[in-house]
C-alpha positions in Angstrom: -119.7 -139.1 28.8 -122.6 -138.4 31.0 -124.6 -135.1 31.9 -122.9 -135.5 35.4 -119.2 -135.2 33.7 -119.3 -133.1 30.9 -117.0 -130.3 30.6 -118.6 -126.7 30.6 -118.7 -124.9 27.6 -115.3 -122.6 27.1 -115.7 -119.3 27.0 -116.1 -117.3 23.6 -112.7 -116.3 22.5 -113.8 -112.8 21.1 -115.4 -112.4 24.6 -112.2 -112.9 26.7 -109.7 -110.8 24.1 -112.9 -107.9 24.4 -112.8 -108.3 28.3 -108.8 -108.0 28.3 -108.8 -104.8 25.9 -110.8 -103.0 28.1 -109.2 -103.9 31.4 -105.6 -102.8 29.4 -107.4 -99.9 28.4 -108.2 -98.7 32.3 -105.1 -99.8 33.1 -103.6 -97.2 30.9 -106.2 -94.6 31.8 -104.8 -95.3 35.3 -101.2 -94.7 34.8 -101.8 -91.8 32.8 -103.9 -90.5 36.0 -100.5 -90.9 37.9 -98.4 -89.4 35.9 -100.5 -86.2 35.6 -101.9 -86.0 39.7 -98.0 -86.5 40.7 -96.2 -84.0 38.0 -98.9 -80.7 39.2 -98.0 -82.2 42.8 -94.4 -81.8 42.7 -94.0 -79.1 40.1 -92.9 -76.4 42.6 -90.8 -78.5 44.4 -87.5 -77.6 42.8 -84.3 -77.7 43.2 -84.6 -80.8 45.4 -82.4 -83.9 45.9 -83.4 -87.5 46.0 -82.5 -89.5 48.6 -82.4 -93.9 48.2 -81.6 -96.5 51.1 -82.4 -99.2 52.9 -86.1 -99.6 54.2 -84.6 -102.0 56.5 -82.1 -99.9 58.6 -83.1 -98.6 62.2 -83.1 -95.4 64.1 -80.6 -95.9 66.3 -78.4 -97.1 63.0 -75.4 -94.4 62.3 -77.1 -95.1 58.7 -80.2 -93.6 59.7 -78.5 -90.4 61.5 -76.1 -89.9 59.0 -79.1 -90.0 56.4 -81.2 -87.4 59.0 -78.0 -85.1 58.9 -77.6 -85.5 55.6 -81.5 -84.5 54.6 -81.6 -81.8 57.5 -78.4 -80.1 56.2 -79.7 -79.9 52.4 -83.5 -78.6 53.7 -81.3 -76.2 55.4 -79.7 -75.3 52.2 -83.2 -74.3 50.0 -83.5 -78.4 48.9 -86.4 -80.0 49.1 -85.8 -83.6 50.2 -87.4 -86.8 48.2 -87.3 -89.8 49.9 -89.7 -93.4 49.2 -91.7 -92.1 52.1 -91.7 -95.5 54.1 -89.3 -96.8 57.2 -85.7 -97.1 57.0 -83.4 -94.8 55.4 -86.4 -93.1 53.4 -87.8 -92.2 57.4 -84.7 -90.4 58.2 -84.2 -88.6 54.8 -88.1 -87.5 55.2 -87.4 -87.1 58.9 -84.2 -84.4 58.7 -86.3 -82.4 55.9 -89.2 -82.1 58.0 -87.2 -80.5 60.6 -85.2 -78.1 57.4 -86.5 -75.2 56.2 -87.3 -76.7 53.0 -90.1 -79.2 52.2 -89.8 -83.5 52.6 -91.5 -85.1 49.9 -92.1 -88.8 50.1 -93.1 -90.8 47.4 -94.7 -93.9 48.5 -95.5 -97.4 46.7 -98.5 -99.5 47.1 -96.9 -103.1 48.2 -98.5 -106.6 48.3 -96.9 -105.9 51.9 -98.3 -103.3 52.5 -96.0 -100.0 53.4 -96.3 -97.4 56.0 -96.0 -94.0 55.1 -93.4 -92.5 57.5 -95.2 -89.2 59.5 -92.9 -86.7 58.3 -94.1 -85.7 54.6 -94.9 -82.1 54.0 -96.2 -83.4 50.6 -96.6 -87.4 50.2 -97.8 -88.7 46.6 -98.8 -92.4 46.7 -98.0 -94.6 43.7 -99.0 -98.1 42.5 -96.6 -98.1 39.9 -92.7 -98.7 40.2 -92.2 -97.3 36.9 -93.5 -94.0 37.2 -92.5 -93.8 41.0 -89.2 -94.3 39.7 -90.1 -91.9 36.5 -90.3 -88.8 39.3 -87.5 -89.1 41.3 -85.3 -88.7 38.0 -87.7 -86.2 36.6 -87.9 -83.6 39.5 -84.4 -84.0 41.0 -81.2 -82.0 40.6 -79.0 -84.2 42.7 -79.3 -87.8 43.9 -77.7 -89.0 47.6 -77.8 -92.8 47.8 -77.0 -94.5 51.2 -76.4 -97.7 52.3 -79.2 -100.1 50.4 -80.0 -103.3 49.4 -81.5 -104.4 46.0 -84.1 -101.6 45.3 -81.0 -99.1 46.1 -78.7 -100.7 43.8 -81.7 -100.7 41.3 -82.2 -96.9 41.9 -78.4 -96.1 41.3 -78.2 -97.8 38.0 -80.9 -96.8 36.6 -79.9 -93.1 37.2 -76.0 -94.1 35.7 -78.0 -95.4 33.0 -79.6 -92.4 31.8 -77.0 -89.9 32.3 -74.8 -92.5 31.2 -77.0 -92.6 27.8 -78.1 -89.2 27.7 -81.5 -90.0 28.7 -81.2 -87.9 31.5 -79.9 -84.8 32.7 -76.2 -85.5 33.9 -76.7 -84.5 38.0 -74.7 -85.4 40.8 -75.0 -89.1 41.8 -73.2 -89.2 45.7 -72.6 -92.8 47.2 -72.4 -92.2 51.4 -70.6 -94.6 53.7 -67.3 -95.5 51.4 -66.1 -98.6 52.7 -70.2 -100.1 52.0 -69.7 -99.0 48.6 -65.9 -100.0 48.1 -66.3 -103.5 46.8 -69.1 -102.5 44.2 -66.8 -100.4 42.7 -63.8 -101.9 42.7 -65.7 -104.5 40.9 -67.1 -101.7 38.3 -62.9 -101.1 37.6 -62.2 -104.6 37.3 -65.0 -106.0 35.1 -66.9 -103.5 33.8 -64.0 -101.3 32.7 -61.2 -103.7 32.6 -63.6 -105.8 29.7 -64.6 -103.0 27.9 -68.5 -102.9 29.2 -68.0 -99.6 30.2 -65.5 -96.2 29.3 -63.4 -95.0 32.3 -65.0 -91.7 32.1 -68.7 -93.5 32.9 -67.4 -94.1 36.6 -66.5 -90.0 37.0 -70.6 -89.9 37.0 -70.2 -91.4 40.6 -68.9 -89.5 43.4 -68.2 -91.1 46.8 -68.7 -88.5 49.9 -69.3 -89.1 53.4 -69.2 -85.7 54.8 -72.5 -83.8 54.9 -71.2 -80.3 54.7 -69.0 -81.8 51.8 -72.0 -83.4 50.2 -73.8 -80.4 50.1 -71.1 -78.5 48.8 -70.5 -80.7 46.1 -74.3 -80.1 44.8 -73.9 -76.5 45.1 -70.1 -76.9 42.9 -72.2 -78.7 40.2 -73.8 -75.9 39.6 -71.6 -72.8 40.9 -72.1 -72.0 36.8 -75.7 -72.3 35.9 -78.9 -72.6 37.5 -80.8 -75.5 39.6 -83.5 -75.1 36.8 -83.0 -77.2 33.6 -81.1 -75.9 30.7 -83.5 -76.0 27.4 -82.1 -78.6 25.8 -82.5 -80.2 29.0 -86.2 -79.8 29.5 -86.6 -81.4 26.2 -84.6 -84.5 27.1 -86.6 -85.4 30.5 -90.1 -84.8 28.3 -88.9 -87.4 26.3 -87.5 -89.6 29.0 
């Protein structure tokens, strides 16, 4: 082989692994740094409710002004709103807080694509992240409203049934809007998952399907007509170790 066409030497091994370990290392540092900037951020927002749907849906949608409703009606109440801060559903949850008496919270994700932040945040906490994104909504909410959605909804609803489902979490109110969207999913939670034994018959009572506004609101404040919005002890303890 000529000088022209000989490969380069490779790299040292011990190099690379050193190079890596440190990079992780940052990396860590990083999420760490999120985790801490977003908890002092949002540690006086409670009670609030978090609110998932479509990025996709438009403001002239009944979607969208059912979700504004919705978010204006529970601001009204004394909850703070949190929402994914970007377009869509998320807009109009931020968008009916903003105009409450309570404050909207939107926590936004740093996309390849990038996202928009939608201009009605009293507080907006920016996250690169999915996981610990995902880690506040649960931590800081005492109710979750779920709208119409597409893949990143359905994620965000069974990752909350989940938890509660586990233990993991706090069990909350989880309220699907817009039956007849949410009809076939559940029918199909009856017929498989229950009807093969995936899941107990009591797991789908963690689901509640209102449409109402006036009645969703007055389903959170049922929940906990006998307690506080704060967590119980035992409670605390089981979203530190979430």
């Amino acid at each position: 082989m000529s000088e022209r066409t000989k490969l380069p030497p490779l790299a040292d091994p011990d190099t690379i692994t050193s190079a890596m370990s440190a990079r992780e290392s940052w990396r860590i540092f990083g999420i760490m740094a999120e985790f801490v900037e977003a908890t002092e951020r949002l540690a006086a927002i409670r009670p609030a409710v978090s609110i998932f749907g479509s990025a996709r849906i438009k403001p002239e949608s009944p979607y969208y002004q059912l979700t504004e409703e919705i978010a204006r009606k529970l601001s009204d109440a004394g909850f703070s709103v949190i929402s994914g801060g970007g377009p869509g559903i998320m807009e109009a949850a931020n968008k009916g807080a903003y105009h409450g008496k309570s404050p909207s919270i939107g926590l936004n994700i740093q996309l390849p694509h990038e996202q928009m932040a939608n201009p009605y945040q009293d507080i907006s906490q920016s996250f690169r992240h999915f996981f610990a994104r995902k880690f506040m909504f649960v931590k800081f909410a005492s109710a979750y409203v779920v709208m119409p959605g597409g893949f990143g909804t359905l994620d965000e609803v069974l990752e909350a049934l989940t938890l509660i489902q586990t233990g993991k979490s706090r069990k909350i109110p989880l309220i699907l809007v817009h039956e007849p969207f949410w009809r076939g999913l559940l029918e199909w939670f009856k017929d498989r998952l229950v009807g093969e034994g995936m899941v107990s018959p009591d797991d789908l009572d963690l689901i509640q399907v209102i449409d109402e506004p006036d009645q969703i609101v007055e389903a959170i404040f049922k929940h906990y007509e006998t307690r506080g919005f704060a967590p119980l002890p035992d409670e605390r303890e089981m979203l530190l170790n979430l």
